[in-house]
C-alpha positions in Angstrom: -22.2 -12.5 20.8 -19.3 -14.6 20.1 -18.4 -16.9 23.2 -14.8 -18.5 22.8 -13.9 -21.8 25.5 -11.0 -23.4 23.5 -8.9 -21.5 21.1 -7.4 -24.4 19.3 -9.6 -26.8 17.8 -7.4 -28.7 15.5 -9.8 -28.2 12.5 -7.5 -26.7 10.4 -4.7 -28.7 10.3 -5.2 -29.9 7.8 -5.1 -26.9 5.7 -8.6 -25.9 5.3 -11.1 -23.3 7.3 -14.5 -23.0 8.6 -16.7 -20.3 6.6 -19.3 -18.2 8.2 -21.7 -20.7 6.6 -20.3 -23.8 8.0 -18.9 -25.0 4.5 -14.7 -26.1 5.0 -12.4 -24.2 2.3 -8.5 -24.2 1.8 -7.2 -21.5 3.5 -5.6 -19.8 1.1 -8.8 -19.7 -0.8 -9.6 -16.3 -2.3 -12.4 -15.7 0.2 -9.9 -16.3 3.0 -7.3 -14.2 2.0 -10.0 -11.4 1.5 -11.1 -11.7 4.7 -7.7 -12.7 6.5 -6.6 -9.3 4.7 -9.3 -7.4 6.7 -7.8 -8.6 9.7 -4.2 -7.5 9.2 -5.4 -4.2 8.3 -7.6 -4.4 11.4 -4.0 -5.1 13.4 -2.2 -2.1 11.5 -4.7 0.2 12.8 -4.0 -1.3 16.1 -0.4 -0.3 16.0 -1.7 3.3 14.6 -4.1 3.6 17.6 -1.1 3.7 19.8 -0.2 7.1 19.0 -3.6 8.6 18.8 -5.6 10.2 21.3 -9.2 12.0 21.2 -11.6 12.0 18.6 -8.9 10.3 16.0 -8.8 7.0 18.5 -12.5 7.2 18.6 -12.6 6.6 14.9 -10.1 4.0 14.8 -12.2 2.2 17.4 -15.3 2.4 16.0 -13.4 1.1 12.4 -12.1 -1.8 14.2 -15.3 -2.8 15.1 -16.6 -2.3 11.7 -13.6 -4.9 10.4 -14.7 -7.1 12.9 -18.2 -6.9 11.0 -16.8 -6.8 7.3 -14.3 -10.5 8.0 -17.7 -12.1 9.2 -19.5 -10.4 6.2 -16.9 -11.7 4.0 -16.4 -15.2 5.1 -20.0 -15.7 4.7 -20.4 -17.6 0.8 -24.3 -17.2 1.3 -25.4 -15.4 4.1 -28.9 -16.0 5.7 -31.6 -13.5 6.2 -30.6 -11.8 9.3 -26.8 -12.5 8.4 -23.9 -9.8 10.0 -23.1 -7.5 6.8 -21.7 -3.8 6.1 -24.5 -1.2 5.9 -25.0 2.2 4.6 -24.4 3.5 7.4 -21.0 2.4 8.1 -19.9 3.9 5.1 -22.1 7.4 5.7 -20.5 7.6 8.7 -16.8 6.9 7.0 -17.9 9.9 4.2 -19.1 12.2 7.5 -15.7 11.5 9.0 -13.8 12.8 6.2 -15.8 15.4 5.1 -14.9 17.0 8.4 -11.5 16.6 8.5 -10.6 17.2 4.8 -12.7 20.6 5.5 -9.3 21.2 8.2 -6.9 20.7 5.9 -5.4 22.3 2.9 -5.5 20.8 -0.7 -2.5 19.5 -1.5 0.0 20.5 -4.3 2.3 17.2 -4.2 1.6 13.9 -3.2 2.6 12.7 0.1 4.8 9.9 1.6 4.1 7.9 4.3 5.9 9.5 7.5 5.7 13.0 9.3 4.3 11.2 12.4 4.7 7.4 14.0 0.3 7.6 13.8 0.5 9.0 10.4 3.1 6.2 8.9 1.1 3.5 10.6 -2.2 4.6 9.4 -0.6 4.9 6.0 0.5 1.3 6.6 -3.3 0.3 7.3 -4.1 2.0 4.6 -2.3 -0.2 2.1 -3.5 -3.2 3.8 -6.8 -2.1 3.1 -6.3 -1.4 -0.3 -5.2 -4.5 -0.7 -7.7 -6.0 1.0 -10.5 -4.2 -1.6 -8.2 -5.5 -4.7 -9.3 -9.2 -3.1 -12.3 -8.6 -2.2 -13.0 -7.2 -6.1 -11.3 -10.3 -7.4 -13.8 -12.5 -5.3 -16.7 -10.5 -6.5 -15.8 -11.6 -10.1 -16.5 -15.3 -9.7 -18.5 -15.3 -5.9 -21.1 -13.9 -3.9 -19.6 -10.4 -2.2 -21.9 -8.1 -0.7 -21.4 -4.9 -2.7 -21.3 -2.4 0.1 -18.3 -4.3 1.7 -16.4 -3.1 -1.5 -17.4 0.0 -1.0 -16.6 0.3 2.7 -13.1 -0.9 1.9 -12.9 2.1 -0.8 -14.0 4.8 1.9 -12.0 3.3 4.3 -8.4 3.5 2.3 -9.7 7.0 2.3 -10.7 7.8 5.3 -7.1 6.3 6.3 -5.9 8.9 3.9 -7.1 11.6 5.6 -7.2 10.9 9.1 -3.1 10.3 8.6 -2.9 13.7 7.1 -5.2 15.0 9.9 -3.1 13.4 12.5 0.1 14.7 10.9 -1.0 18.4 12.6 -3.9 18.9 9.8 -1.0 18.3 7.3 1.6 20.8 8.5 4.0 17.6 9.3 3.0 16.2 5.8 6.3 14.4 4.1 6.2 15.4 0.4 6.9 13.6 -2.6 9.6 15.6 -4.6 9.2 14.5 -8.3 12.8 13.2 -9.5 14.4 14.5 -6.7 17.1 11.9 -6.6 18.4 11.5 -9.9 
């Protein structure tokens, strides 16, 4: 367990940050942003869990906790034996998750915009943050040491995002559609 005393510690004024490994890197290193990215998404679904309730605040909890897990996964250049990492599991339990709500909702004809609901438009906004988030992480992968599955997770979580806003948008009944042209 993590066991703050001091919140500021001065280290990074100078422009560089402390990796899970000990090792100092700028802070707007690649790595950092990846995992800095994580943590804005982590605060969007924050906002989101505001307006949820039940089972759908549940899930947002437990993903919090799981971005907890993926920033110290990613800010770790070479994580030891033992090390805190994404699993299987998480991301089984992201693909159970959506499985059952995608089996309450019907297939859409259009695609949708962000909106219908303040949970829905602020889980939309996580969303993007994630899928942002992923983009980095991929990038990083390219020329560093990224544990696969935290890729992965990120995927199933801009989905699972996805879904849940539909599901909290009364199983997609409140869904905002995109009208093709519909402006011109």
């Amino acid at each position: 367990m993590v066991r703050l005393t001091r919140i500021y510690t001065r280290g990074g004024d100078q422009g560089e940050t402390s990796l899970g490994d000990g090792s100092r890197t700028p802070k707007d290193d690649l790595r950092v942003e990846a995992f800095g990215t994580v943590d804005e998404a982590n605060a969007a679904i924050g906002l989101a869990r505001l307006h949820t309730q039940g089972p759908a605040d549940a899930m947002l909890g437990r993903i919090q906790n799981d971005l907890f897990d993926l920033g110290a996964d990613l800010c770790n250049p070479k994580p030891k034996r033992g090390a805190l990492q994404i699993v299987q599991a998480q991301i089984d339990r992201l693909e159970h998750e959506i499985d059952a709500m995608n089996a309450e909702l019907k297939p859409l004809d259009s695609f949708i915009l962000p909106g219908g609901t303040a949970s829905a438009a602020y889980l939309h906004l996580a969303r993007t943050t994630v899928r942002r988030a992923e983009r980095l992480a991929v990038r990083l992968a390219r020329d560093q040491a990224v544990n696969p599955l935290a890729i992965v997770y990120l995927n199933r979580l801009s989905d699972h995002l996805f879904v849940l806003g539909r599901h909290v948008n009364d199983k997609g009944a409140r869904d905002v559609l995109w009208i093709p042209g519909a402006n011109r």
